[in-house]
KELORO-514457 format. One line per 3 residues: their letters; for each residue x, y, z of N, C-alpha, C. Coordinates in steps of 0.02 Angstrom, whole numbers, padded with zeros to 5 digits. Example, Ala and Ser with C-alpha at 12.3 -4.5 7.8 and 13.67 -1.06 7.14 Angstrom:
AS> 00660 -00284 00390 00615 -00225 00390 00660 -00165 00390  00642 -00112 00354 00684 -00053 00357 00645 00002 00394
This chain:
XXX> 05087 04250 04249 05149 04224 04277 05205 04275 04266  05254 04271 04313 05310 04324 04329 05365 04297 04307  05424 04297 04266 05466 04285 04278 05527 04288 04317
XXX> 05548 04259 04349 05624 04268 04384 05687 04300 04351  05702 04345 04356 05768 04393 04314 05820 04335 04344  05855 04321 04279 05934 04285 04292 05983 04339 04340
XXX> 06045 04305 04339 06070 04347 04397 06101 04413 04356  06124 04394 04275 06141 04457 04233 06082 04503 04218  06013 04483 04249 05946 04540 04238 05956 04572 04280
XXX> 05966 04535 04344 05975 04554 04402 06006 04614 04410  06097 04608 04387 06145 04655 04381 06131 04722 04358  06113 04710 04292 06105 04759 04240 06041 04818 04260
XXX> 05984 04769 04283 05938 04812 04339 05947 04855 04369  05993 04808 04412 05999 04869 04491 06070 04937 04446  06109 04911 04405 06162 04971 04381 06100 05028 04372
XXX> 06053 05005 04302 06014 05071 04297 05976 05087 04353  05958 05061 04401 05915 05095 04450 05960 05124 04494  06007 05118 04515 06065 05140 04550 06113 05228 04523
XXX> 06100 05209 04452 06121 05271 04417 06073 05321 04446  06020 05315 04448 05978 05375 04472 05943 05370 04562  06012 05373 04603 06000 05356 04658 06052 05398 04688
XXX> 06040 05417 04755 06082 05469 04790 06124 05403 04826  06091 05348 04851 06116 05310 04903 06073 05232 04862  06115 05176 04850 06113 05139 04802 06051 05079 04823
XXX> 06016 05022 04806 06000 04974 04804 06056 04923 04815  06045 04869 04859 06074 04808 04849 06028 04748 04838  06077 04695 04828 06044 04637 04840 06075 04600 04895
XXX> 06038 04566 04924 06043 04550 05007 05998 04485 05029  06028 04423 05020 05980 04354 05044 05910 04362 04962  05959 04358 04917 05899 04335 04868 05819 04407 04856
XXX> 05863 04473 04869 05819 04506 04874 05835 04573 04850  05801 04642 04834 05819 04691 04821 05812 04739 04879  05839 04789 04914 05857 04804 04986 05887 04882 04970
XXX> 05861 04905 05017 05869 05002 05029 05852 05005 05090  05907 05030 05137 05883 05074 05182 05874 05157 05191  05836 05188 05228 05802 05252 05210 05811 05284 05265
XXX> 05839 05346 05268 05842 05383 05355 05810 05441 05342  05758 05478 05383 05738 05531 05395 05775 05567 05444  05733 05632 05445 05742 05660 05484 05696 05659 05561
XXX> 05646 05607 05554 05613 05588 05640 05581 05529 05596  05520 05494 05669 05462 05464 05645 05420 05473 05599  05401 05549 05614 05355 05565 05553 05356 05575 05487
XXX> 05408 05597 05468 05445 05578 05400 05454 05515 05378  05481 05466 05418 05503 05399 05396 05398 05367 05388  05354 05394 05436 05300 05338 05420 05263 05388 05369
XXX> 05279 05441 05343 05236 05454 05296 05278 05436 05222  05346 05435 05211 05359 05408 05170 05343 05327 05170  05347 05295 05229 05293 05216 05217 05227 05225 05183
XXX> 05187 05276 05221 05122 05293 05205 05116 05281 05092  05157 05337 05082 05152 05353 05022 05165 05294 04972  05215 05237 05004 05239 05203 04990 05195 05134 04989
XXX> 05163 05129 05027 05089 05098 05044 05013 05081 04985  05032 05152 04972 04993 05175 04927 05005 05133 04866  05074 05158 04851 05123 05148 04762 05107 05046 04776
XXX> 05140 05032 04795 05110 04950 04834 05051 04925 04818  05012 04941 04842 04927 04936 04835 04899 04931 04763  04944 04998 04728 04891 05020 04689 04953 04951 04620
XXX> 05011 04943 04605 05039 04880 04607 05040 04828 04611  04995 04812 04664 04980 04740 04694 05056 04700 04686  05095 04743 04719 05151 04734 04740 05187 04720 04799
XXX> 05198 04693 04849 05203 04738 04902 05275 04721 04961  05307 04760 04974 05368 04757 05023 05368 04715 05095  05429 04707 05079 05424 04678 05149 05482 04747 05182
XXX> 05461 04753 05267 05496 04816 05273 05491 04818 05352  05529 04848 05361 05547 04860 05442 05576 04936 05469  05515 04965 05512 05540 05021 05516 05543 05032 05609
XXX> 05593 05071 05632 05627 05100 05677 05622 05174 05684  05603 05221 05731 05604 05299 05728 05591 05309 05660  05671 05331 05628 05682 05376 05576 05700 05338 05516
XXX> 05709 05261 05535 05738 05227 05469 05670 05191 05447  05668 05145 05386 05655 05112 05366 05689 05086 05307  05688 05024 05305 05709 04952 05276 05660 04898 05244
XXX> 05698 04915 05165 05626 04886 05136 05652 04845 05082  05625 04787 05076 05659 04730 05037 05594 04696 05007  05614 04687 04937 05559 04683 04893 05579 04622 04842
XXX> 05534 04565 04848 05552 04505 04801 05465 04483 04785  05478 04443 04724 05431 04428 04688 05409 04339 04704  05366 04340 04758 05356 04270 04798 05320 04225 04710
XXX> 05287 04257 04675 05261 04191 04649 05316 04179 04595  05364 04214 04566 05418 04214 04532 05479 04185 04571  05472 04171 04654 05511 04151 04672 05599 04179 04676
XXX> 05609 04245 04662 05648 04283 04659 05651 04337 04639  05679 04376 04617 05681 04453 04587 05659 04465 04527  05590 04531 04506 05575 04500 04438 05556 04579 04426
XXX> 05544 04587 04368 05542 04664 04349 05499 04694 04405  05445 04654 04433 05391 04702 04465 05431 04742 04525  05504 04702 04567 05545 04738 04604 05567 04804 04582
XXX> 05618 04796 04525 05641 04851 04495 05573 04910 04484  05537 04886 04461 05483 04934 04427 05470 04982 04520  05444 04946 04555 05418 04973 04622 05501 04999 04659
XXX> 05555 04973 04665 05581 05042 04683 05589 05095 04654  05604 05092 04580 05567 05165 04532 05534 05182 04557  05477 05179 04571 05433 05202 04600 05451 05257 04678
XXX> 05462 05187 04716 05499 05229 04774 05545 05290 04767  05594 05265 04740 05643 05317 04726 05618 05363 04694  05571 05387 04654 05546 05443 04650 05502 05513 04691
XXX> 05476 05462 04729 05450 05478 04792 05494 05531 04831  05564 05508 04830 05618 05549 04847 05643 05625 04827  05619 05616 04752 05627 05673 04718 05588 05714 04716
């Protein structure tokens, strides 16, 4: 079982994950939320690709919507019923990807 982060886990979360971010995390409808711009398609689906992967291997997995060069990816913890470390932990993840 997962727990649900209160809304001060919540906060304190996204500050440190945000500190090490070019372009920040929000929260958005009960959820944790980044959008991502490339430079074309193929950039934006191989960073999905990679991202796919980190997910999988997690048993984590995004909800996300991608367009050309963007993608939009919002990540909540359905059996926790809200935001719970496994979010934070997997955009770490992501956001490294970056680097």
């Amino acid at each position: 079982m997962v727990d649900k982060y209160s809304e001060n886990q919540i906060q304190e979360a996204l500050q440190e994950l945000n500190a090490a971010c070019e372009s920040p995390w929000q929260i958005r409808d009960a959820k944790l939320c980044k959008q991502f711009k490339f430079a074309n398609f193929s950039r934006a689906f191989g960073f999905m690709s990679s991202v796919a992967l980190l997910a999988e291997r997690a048993d984590h997995h995004p909800e996300w919507f991608n367009v050309y060069n963007r993608v939009e990816i919002e990540l909540t913890t359905h059996e926790a019923d809200g935001i719970s470390h496994r979010d934070f932990d997997l955009a770490t993840k992501i956001e490294a990807l970056l680097s």
